[in-house]
C-alpha positions, 0 to 999 in steps of 0.5 A, a space after each residue: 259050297 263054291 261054284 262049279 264052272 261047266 266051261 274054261 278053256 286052259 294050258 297044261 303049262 303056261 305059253 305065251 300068247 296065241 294071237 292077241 289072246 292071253 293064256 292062262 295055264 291050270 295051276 296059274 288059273 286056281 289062285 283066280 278061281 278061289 278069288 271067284 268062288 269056284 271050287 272046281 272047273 269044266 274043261 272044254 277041248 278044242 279036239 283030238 289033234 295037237 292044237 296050240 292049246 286045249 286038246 283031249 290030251 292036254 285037258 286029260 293031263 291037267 285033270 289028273 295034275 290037279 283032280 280036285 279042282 278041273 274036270 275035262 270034257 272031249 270034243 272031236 276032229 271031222 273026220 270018220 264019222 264010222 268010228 266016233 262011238 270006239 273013239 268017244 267010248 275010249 274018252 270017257 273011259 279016260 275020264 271025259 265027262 262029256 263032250 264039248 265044245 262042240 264047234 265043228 263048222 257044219 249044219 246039225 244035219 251033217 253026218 259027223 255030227 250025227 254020229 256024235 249025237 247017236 254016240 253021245 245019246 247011247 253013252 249018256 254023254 252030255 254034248 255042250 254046242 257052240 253054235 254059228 249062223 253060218 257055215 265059214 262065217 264063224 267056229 260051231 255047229 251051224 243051225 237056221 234062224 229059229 233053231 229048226 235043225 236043234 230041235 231036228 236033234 233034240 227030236 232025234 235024241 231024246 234022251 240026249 242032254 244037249 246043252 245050248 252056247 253061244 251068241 248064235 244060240 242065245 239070241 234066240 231067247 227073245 221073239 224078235 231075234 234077227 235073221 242077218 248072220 251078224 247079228 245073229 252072231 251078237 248078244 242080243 239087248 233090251 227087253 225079251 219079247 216072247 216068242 223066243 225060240 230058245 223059250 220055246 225049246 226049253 218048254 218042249 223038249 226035257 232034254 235042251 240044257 243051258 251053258 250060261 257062260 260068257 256074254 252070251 249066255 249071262 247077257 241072255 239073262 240079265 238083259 232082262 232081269 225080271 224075264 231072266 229070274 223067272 227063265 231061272 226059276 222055271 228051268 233051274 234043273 237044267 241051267 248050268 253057271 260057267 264062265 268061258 274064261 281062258 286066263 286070269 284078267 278075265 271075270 265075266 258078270 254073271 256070278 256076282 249077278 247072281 250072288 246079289 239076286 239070291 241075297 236079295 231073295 229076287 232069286 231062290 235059294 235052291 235055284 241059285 244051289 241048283 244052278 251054280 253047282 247041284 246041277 253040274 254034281 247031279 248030271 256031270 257027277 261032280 
């Protein structure tokens, strides 16, 4: 069975760069995916409008250019909160998954996010964030040092699948996170210190999930392989592998990191099953 990754971000067609950021389209991303032993991805959508790439509409075309290889999450603009339920009911009727990324720039406690957490909760919706330190510092929704309006929303919503991305998330693994808004924003190094509030989190509350993607997500567990592996173990029914990559060139660590590990027998075979696509089948319906 191949890998099913919860997080790509593509084009419909092939467009040149944006930025300094390479772009890659759906069609043109299979030949790397099949080279990385992934059989299906999730994509994630940059909103409702027309953006330069990775909106609802576009992500929607992709999946039914090619059905068996993509599938689409929807994500939202900030803007009337009052119809987010008529609005997130008519994307997944098209086929949306769930919702992500997430990145409105605003505290958990705002209240379109709250109505996106009240709406995804009553639609079953799993909502993948991308969190930021700071209002206007960075894209994603905004939390404090040490989580404490996650866990607000994980209280809230309990039968809400919330799953955690990004630096601003992620660093909370180890006891020693730092407050500063930079460094909030990096990827965290050397060995975790208990106490991590992310740990914390996942002990406490069945309905946090985990987006492993990027450096953030992968470095959180290989930064610390004998923590990480048991981070995996204890927590294997809610940990999604995903990758974050947007073209071609990009190949982040973490699958072959855990290739080796189950070949190894460091890591069980059915956590590496669970982890890498039983999951995505189980809770996305892949």
């Amino acid at each position: 069975m191949k890998k099913i990754d919860m997080h790509l971000h593509l084009t419909l067609r092939q467009i040149p760069k944006i930025g300094k950021m390479n772009l890659t389209s759906g069609k043109n991303m299979l030949p790397h995916l099949e080279e990385l032993g992934i059989g299906k991805g999730v994509l994630m959508s940059s909103g409702e409008k027309k953006v330069p790439f990775g909106n609802n509409k576009g992500n929607k075309a992709i999946c039914e250019k090619f059905p068996e290889n993509y599938a689409w999450m929807c994500s939202f603009d900030a803007v009337n909160p009052e119809t987010v339920y008529e609005r997130m009911s008519l994307y997944k009727s098209q086929g949306a998954i769930g919702i992500g990324e997430l990145t409105i720039n605003k505290p958990l406690t705002d209240p379109m996010l709250q109505a996106i957490f009240a709406a995804a909760e009553k639609l079953d919706m799993p909502v993948t964030i991308h969190m930021s330190p700071e209002v206007g510092y960075s894209y994603g929704v905004v939390d404090e040092p040490g989580l404490p309006m996650l866990e607000s929303v994980l209280q809230k919503y309990p039968k809400l699948k919330v799953l955690g991305h990004s630096q601003t998330f992620w660093i909370e693994m180890s006891g020693d996170a730092p407050t500063e808004k930079e460094k909030r924003n990096s990827w965290g190094e050397g060995p975790i210190v208990p106490g991590g509030r992310v740990p914390e989190l996942f002990a406490k509350y069945p309905n946090l999930y985990g987006d492993l993607s990027a450096n953030s997500g992968g470095n959180a567990i290989m930064r610390d392989p004998k923590f990480g592996l048991k981070f995996l173990e204890d927590y294997a029914d809610r940990l999604f592998f995903a990758t974050d990559m947007v073209n071609k060139d990009m190949v982040f660590p973490l699958g072959a990191w855990l290739d080796k590990q189950v070949e190894s027998g460091a890591l069980s075979r059915e956590t590496y099953e669970k982890i890498c696509w039983k999951n995505a089948q189980r809770v996305f319906g892949l």
